[in-house]
MDTraj code that builds the backbone (N, CA, C; nanometers):
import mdtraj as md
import numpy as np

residues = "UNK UNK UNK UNK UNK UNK UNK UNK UNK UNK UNK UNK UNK UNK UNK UNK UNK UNK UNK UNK UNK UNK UNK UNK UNK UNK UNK UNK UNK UNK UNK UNK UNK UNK UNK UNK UNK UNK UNK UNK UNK UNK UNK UNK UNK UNK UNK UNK UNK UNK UNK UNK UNK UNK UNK UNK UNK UNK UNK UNK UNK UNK UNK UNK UNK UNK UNK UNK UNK UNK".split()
xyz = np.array([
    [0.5036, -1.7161, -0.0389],
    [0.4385, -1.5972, 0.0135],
    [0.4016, -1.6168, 0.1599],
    [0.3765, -1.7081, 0.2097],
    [0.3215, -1.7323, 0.3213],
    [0.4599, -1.7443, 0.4374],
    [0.5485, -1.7776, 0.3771],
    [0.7032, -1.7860, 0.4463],
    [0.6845, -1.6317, 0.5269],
    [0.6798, -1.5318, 0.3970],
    [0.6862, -1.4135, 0.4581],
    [0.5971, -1.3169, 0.5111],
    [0.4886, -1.4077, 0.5906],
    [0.4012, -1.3257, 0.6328],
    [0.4397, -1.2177, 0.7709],
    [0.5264, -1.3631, 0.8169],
    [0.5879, -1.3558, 0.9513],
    [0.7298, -1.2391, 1.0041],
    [0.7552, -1.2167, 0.8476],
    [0.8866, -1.1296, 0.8418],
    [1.0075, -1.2110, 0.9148],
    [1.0273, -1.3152, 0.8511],
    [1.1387, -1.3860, 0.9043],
    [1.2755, -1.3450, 0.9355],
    [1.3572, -1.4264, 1.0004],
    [1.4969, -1.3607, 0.9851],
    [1.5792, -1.4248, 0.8865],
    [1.5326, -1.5246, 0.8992],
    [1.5967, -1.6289, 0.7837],
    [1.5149, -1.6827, 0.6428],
    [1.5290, -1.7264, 0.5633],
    [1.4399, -1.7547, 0.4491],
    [1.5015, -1.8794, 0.3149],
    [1.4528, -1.9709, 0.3967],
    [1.5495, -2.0631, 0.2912],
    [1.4191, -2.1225, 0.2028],
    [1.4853, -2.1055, 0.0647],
    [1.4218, -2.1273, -0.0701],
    [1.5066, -2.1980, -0.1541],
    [1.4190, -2.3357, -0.1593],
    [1.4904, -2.4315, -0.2765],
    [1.3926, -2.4479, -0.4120],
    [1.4855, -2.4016, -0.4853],
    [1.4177, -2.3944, -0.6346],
    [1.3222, -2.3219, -0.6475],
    [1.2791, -2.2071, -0.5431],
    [1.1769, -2.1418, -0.5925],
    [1.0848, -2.1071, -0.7148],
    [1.2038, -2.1001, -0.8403],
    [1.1482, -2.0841, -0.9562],
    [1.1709, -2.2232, -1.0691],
    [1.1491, -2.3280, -1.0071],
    [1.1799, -2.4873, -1.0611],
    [1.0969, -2.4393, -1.1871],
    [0.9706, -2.3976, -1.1932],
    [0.8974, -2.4616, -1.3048],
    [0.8309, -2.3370, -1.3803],
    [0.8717, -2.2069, -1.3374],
    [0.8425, -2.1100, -1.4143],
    [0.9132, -1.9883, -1.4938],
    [0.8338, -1.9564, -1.6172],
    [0.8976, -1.9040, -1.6986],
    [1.0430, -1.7815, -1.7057],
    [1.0821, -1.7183, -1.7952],
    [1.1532, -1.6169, -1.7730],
    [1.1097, -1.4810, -1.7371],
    [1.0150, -1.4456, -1.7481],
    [0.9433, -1.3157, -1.6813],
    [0.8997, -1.3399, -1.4991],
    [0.8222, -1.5001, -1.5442],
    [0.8019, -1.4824, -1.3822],
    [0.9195, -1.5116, -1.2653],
    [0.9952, -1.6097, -1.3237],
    [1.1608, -1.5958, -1.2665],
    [1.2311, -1.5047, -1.2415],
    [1.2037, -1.3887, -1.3055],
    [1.2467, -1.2713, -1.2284],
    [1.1878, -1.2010, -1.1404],
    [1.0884, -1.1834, -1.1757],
    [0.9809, -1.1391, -1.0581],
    [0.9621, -1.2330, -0.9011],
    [0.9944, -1.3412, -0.9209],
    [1.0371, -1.4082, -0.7848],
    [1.2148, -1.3883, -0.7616],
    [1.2453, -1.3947, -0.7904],
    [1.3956, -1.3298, -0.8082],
    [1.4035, -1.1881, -0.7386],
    [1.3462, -1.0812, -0.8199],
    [1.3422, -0.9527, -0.7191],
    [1.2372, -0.8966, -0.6496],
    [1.1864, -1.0546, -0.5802],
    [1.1420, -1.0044, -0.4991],
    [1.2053, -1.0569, -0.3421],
    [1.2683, -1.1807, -0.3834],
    [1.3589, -1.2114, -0.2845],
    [1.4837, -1.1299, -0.2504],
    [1.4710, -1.0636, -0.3307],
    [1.6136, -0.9123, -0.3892],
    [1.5732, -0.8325, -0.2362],
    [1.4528, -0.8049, -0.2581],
    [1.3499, -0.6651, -0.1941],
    [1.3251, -0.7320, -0.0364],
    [1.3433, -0.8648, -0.0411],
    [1.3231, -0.9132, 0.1453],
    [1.4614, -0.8896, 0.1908],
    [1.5718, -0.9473, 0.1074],
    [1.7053, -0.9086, 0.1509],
    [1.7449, -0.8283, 0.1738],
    [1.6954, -0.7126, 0.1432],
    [1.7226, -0.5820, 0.1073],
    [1.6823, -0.5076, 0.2425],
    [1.5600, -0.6020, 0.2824],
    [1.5018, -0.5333, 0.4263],
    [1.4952, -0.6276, 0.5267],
    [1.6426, -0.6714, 0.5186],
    [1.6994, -0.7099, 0.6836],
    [1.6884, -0.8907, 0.6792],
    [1.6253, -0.9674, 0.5735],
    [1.6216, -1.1172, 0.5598],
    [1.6909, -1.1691, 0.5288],
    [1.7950, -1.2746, 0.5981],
    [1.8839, -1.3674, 0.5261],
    [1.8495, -1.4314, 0.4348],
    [1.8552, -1.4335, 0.3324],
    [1.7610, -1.5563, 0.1880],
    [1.8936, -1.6091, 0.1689],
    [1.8663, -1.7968, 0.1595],
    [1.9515, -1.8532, 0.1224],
    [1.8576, -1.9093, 0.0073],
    [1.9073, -1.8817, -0.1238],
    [1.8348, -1.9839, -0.2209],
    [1.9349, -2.0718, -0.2917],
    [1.8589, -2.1713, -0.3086],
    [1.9109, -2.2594, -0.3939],
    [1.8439, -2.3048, -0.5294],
    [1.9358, -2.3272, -0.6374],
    [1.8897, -2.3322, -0.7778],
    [2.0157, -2.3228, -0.8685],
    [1.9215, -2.3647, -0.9804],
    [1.9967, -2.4267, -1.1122],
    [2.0228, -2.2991, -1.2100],
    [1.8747, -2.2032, -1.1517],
    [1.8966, -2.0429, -1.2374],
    [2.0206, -2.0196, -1.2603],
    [2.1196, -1.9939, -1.3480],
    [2.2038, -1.8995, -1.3859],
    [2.1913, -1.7575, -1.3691],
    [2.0874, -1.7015, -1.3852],
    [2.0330, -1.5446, -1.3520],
    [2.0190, -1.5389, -1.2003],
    [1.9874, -1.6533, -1.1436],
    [2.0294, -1.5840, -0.9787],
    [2.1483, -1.5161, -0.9543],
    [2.2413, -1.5360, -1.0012],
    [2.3756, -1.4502, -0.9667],
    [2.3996, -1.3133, -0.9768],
    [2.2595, -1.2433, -1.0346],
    [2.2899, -1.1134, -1.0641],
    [2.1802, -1.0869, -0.9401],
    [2.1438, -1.1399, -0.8450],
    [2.0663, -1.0592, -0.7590],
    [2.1179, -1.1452, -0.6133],
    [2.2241, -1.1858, -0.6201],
    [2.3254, -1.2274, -0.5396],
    [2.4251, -1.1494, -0.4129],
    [2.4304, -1.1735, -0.3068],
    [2.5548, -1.1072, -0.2162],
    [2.6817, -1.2136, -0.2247],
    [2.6548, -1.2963, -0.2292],
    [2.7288, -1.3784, -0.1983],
    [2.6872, -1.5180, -0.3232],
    [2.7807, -1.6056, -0.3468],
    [2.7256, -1.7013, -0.4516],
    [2.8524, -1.7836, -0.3654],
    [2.7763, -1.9510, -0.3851],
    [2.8236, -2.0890, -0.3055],
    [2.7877, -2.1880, -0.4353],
    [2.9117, -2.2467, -0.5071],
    [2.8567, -2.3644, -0.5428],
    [2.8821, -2.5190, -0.5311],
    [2.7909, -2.5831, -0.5244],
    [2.8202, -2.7370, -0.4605],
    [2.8834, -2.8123, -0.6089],
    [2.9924, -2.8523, -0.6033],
    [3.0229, -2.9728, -0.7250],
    [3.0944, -3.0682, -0.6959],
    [3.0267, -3.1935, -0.6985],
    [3.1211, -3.3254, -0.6196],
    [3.0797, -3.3032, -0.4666],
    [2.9841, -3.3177, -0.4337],
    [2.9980, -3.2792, -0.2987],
    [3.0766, -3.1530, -0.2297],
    [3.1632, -3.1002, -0.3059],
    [3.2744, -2.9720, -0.2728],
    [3.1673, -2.8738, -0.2586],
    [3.1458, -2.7695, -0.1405],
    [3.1048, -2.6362, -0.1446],
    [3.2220, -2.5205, -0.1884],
    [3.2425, -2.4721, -0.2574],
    [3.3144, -2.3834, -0.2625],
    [3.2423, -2.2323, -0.3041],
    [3.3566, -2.1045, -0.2597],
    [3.2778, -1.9641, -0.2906],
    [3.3481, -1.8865, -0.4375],
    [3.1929, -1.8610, -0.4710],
    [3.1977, -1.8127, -0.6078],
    [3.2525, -1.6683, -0.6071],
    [3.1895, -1.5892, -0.5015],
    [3.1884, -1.4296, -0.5281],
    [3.1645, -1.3966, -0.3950],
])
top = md.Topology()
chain = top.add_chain()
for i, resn in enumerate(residues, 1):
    res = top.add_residue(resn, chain, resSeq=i)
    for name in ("N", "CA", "C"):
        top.add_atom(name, md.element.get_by_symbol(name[0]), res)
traj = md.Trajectory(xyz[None], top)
């Protein structure tokens, strides 16, 4: 929350939702939806499977390999 007080241009988030449930995982989920939405680059990173549905773009690392998902 405090990331975005500033209205960044950029917004990098690792694991944001490491340790919380499935209701509140979405709710941090769209709300990073709703900064993107108004002009913020969000790069997140995570293990979520459900991040992909609030996705522009999807990158995944395996073996060291980056490759593009979507």
């Amino acid at each position: 929350a405090r990331a975005l007080i500033c209205r960044p241009a950029v917004l990098l988030a690792d694991e944001p939702t490491g340790d919380l449930d499935d209701e509140n995982t979405h709710i941090v989920l769209r709300l990073l939806r709703e900064v993107a939405d108004r002009g913020t680059a969000v790069l997140l990173v995570t293990h979520e499977t459900e991040a992909t549905a609030y996705a522009d773009s999807l990158y995944r690392m395996d073996g060291g390999v980056l490759s593009q998902e979507k």
